[in-house]
C-alpha positions as CSV (number, residue, x, y, z in Angstrom):
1,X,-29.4,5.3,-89.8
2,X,-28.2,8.4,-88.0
3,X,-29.9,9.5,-84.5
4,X,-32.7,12.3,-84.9
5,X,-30.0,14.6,-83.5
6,X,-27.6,14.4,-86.0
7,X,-30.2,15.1,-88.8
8,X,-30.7,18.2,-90.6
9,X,-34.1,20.3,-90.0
10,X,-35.8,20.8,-93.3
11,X,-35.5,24.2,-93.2
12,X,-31.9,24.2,-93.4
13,X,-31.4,22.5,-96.6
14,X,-29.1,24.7,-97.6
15,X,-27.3,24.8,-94.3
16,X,-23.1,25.1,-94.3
17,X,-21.5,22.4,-91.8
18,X,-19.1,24.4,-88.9
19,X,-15.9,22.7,-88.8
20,X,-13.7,23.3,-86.0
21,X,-10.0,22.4,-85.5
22,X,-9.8,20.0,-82.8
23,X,-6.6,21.2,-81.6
24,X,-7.3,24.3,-81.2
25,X,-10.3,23.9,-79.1
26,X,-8.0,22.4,-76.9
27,X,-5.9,25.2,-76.9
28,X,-8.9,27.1,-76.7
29,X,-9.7,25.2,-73.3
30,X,-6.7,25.7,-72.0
31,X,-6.3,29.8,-72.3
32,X,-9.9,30.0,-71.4
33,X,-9.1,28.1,-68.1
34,X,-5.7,29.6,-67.3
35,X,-6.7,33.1,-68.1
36,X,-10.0,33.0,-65.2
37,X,-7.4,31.3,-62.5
38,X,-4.7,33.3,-63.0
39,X,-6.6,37.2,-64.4
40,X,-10.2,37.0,-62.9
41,X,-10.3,34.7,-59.8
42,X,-7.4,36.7,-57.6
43,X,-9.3,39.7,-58.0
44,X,-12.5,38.6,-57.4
45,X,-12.3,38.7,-53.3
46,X,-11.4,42.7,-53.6
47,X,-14.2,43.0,-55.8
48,X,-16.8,41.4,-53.7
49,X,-15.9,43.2,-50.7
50,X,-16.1,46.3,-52.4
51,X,-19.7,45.2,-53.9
52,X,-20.7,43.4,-50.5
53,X,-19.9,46.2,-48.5
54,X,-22.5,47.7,-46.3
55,X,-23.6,51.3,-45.8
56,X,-24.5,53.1,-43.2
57,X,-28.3,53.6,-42.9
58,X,-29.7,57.0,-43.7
59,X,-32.1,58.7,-41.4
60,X,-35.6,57.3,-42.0
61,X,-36.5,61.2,-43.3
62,X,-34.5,61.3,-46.1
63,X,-37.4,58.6,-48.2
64,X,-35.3,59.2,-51.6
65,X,-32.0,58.6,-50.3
66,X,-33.3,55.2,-48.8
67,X,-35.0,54.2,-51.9
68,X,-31.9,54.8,-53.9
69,X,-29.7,53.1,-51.1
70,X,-32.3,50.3,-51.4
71,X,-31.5,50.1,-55.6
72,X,-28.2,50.5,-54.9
73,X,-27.3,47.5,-52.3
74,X,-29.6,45.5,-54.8
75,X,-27.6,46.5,-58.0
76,X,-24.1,45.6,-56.0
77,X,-25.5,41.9,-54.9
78,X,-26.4,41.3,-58.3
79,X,-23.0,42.8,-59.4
80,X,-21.3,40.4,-56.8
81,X,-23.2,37.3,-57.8
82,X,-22.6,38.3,-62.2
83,X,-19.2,37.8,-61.5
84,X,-18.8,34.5,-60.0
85,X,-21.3,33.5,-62.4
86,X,-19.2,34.7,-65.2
87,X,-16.2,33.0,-63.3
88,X,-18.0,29.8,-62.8
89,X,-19.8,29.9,-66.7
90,X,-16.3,30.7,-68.2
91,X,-14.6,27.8,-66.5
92,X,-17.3,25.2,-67.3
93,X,-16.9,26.5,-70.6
94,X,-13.4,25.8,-70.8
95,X,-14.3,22.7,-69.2
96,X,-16.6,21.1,-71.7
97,X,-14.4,22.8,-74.5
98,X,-11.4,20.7,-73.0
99,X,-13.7,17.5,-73.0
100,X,-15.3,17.8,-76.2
101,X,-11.6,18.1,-77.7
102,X,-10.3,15.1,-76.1
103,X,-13.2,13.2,-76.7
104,X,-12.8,14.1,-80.5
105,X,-9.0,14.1,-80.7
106,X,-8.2,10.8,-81.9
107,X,-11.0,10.9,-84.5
108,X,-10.6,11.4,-88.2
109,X,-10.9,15.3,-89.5
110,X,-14.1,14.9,-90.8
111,X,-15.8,13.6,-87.6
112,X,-18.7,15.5,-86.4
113,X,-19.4,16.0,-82.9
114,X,-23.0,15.2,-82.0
115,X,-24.8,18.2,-80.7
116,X,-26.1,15.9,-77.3
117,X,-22.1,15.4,-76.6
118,X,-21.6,19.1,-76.9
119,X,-24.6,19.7,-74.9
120,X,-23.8,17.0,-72.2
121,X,-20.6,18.5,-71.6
122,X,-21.8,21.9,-71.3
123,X,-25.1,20.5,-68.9
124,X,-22.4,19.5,-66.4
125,X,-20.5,23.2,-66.3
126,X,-22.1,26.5,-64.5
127,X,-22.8,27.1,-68.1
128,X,-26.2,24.7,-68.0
129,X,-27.3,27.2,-64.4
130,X,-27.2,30.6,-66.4
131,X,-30.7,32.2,-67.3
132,X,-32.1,32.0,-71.4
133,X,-31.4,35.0,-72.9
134,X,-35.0,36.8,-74.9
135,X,-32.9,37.2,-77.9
136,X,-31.5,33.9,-78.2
């Protein structure tokens, strides 16, 4: 008997299977993770200075020009902390994508990967830290 994960919901009786080439998810992997440490993490130092970087307080009189000094500092921190996350949530992808192929790479071409294996790998990456999305 299969484990409740791998069985189908009843709604999706019709459902189509995904198949994914093994081998490719490896290549996959390994463009995802070479293209962050050599494209994305070099820059990202410039770029946080540049978002981190602290201006001068305006005079107290000016109220509009420090409420949208106040927006903007908060808009560059969260700028500054997006891309790291995107650095750290693109390399754990990369990283469970690597470990999901090697995991499955000796297996048959009609294996399936069990959804908790896929979800294990991910749950140890940046990927398993990033907020739900509404629409998802």
């Amino acid at each position: 008997m299969r484990p409740p994960e791998e069985l189908e919901a009843a709604w999706l009786g019709d459902y189509q299977t995904i198949e994914a080439d093994i081998v490719r998810l490896a290549d996959l992997a390994a463009a995802l993770d070479a293209e962050v440490r050599r494209n994305y993490i070099p820059h990202l130092a410039a770029i946080d200075d540049d978002l981190t970087a602290q201006l001068p307080a305006p005079p107290a009189e000016f109220a509009e020009l420090c409420a949208y000094l106040d927006t903007h500092r908060t808009a560059q921190l969260n700028t500054a902390n997006n891309t790291y996350a995107f650095r750290d949530a693109t390399g754990g992808f990369a990283l469970a994508a690597g470990e999901i192929s090697k995991r499955y790479a000796g297996s048959d071409a009609f294996a399936a990967a069990r959804v908790t294996d896929v979800r294990a790998a991910l749950d140890r990456t940046a990927v398993a830290r990033l907020p739900e999305r509404a629409d998802d």
